[in-house]
N, C-alpha and C positions, 0 to 999 in steps of 0.2 A: 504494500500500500504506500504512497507516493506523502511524503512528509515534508513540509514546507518551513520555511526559516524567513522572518522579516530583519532586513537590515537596513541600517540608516547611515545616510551618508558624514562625509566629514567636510573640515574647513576647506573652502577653495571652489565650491558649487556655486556659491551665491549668486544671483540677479536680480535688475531690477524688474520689478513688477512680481516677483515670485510670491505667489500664495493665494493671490486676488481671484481665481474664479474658486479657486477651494473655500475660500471664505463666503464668495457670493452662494456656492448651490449647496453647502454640506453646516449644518446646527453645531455637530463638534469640532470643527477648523472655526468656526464663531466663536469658541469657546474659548480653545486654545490663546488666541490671540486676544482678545477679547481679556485674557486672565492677565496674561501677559504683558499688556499695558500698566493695567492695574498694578501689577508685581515689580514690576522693573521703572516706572514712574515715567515713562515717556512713551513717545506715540511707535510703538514699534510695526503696525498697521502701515502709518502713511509714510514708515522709512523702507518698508517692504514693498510696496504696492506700488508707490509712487517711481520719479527719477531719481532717486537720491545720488546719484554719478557713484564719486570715487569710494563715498563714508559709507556703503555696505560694506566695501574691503576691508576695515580698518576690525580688528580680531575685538576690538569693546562689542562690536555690532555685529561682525558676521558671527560670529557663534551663538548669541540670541535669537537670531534672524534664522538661522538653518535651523536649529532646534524646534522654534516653535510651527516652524513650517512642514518639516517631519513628523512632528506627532500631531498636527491639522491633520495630513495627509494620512497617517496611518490611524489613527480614529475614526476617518471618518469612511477608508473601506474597510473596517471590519464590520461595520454595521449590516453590509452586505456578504463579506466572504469571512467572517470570522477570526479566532485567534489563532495564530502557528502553533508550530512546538516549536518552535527555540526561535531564540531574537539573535542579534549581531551587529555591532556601527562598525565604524571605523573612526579611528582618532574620538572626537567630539560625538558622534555618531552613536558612540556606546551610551551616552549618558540618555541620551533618547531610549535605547534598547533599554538600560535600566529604569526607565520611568516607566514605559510601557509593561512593563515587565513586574512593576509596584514597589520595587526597593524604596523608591522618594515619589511623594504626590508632584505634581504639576507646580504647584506653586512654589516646594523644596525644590522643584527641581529648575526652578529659575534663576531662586536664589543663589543655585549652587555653580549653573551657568554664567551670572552676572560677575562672581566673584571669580573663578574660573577664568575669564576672557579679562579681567581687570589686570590681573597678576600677570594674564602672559603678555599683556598689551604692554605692562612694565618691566618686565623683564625684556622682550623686546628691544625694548628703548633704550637698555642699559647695558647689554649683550645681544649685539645684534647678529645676526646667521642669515645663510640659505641656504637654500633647499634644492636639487637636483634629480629630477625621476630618470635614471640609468637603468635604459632600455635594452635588451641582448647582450647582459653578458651575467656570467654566472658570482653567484654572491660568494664563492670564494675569490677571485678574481678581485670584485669589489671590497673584498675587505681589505684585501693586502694594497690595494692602492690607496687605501685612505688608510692605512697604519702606515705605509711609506713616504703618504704626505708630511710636511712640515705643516705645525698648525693644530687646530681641531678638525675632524670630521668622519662619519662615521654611518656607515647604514643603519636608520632609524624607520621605514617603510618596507615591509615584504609584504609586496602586494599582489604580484601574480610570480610564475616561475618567471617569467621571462621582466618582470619589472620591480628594481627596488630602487627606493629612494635615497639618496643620501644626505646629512645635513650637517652643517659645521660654521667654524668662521668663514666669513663672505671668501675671504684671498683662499684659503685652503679647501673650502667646496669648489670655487672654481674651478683650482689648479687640481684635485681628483677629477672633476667632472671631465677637461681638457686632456689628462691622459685615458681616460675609461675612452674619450672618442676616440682618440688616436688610437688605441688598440681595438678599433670596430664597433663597439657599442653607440648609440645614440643618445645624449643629454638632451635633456630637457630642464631649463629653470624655472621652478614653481614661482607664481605671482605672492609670497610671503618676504618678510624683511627679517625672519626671526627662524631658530633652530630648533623646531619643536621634536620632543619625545628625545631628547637629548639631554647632558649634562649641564647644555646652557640655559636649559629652563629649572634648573637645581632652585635658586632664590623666589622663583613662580609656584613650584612645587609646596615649599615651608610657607610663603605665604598664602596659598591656594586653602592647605591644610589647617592652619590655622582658624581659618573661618567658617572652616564646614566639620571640624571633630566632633562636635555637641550637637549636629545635628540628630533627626529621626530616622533610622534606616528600616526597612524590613529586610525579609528574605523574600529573592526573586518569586513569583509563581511561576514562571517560564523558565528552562534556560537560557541561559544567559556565554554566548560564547566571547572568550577574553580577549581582548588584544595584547592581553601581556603574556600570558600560557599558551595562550590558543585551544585552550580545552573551556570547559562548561566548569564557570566559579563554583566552586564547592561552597555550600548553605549557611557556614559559619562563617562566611569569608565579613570579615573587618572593612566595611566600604570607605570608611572615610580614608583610611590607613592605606588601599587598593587604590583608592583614585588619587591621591599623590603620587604612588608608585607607576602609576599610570603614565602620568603626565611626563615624565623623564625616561619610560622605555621604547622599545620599539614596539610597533604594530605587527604583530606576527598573521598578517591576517591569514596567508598563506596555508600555516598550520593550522588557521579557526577552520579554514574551508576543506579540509583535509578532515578533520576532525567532524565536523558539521556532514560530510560525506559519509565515513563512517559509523554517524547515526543514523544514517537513514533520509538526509533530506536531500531530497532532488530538485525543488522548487524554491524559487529566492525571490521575493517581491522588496526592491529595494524604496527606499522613502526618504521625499526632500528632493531640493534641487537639483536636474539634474541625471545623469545614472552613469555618474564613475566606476560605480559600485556592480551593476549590472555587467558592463562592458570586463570587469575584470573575472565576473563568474564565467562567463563566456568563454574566456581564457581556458580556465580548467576543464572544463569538458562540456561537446557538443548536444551530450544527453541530457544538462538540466533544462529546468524550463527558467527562465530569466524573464523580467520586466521590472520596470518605474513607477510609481504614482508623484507626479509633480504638478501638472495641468489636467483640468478636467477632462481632456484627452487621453493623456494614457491614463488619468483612473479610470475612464471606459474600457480601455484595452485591458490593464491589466484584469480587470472584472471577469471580460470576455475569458481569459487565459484562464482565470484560475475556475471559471466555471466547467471551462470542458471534462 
């Protein structure tokens, strides 16, 4: 029997106008957003819906912005096609899959956002990086060129076999990114000004934590697969304690989908701006069934898909 897994996407999807017809035709994307002004004390509505140009990019906003637009989205097709067995993000992405999932309400889980994107917006600023998606070549290859870099940098993205990301100080990711070309592989520089899931978000991390220890946590009702394991969090697992650990590791997603295959699922409805996430399940094999919910559009489709 054919087991299905929602995943939600990470920092870097955003656009403008994203969310607006989910909001006009669906009661819980009303809701979501709707809470979320309330929560976060600004119109995050007319910064989503609207032109806002450059300031969606800026990580205070884009990771509010994708979050609440992801669990609009995925709210508001269960109503029609129901719960998975198991949830999945990537990066930012998880914190969705764990709201959905019940660890933190909606409203904790803004809080937790807000604070979240405030800390890496400053660490950022005061440790700046980039990021590089090195396209065809194998992650041993890519490690030993970023250990034989001078500098920082280091693979922090396993994202499909054939794509991982690397992140570090701006001169030493380049200067990795520049020989992985020259030995055949393909760079690409992510639109970020910062080294995420790295040591240089260490001072993001402690203050991240700091603000969310005393939080309320439950235990998942879904599982919940890890970007830091890549296995399904164990029930006792320490959330606050996990999502600082989080924010300085690498994204294993590679193993989540390996693992998530494994158990039994074959079908991946990804949610949020967007379908990074779709395009990289595709990757692994031609037998799942894949799709998006971002526009009213493919939540039709995806509907269609998961009804057959």
């Amino acid at each position: 029997m054919s087991k299905k897994a929602y995943l939600f996407c990470g920092q870097g999807s955003q656009y403008n106008g994203m969310g607006k017809e989910l909001y006009d035709s669906f009661a819980p994307a009303r809701h979501v957003y709707d809470t979320a002004c309330e929560v976060l004390g600004y119109d995050l509505k007319e910064l989503s819906f609207g032109e806002s140009g450059e300031k969606i990019n800026e990580t205070q906003y884009s990771q509010p912005l994708i979050y609440a637009h992801s669990l609009a989205a995925v709210y508001s097709l269960e109503e029609t096609c129901g719960k998975p067995d198991a949830v999945a993000g990537h990066s930012l992405g998880e914190y969705a899959a764990l709201t959905y999932a019940g660890a933190f309400d909606l409203q904790t889980g803004l809080q937790i956002i807000a604070a979240r994107s405030a800390a890496m917006q400053k660490a950022a600023q005061q440790h700046p990086g980039s990021m590089f998606a090195i396209i065809g070549s194998d992650n041993d290859a890519i490690a030993k060129v970023c250990e034989e870099t001078p500098g920082f940098v280091t693979p922090v993205n396993f994202n499909t076999p054939a794509q991982t990301v690397i992140a570090g100080e701006p001169e030493a990711a380049q200067a990795a990114a520049d020989t992985l070309s020259w030995m055949g592989a393909k760079a690409v520089k992510l639109a970020v000004n910062a080294a995420f899931h790295s040591k240089l978000m260490a001072d993001a991390a402690e203050e991240f934590y700091a603000k969310i220890k005393d939080f309320h946590f439950h235990e998942p009702n879904l599982a919940v697969f890890s970007n830091v394991t890549g296995a399904a969090l164990p029930k006792d697992t320490d959330l606050a304690a996990y999502l600082k650990k989080h924010l300085i590791s690498p994204v294993q997603f590679v193993t989540e989908m390996q693992n998530m295959a494994n158990a039994g699922i074959d079908t991946f409805v990804e949610f949020g701006p967007g379908k990074t996430l779709t395009s990289f399940v595709r990757k692994f094999s031609r037998a799942y069934t894949a799709c998006n919910v971002d526009t009213l559009k493919t939540y039709e489709k995806a509907v269609a898909t998961l009804k057959k």
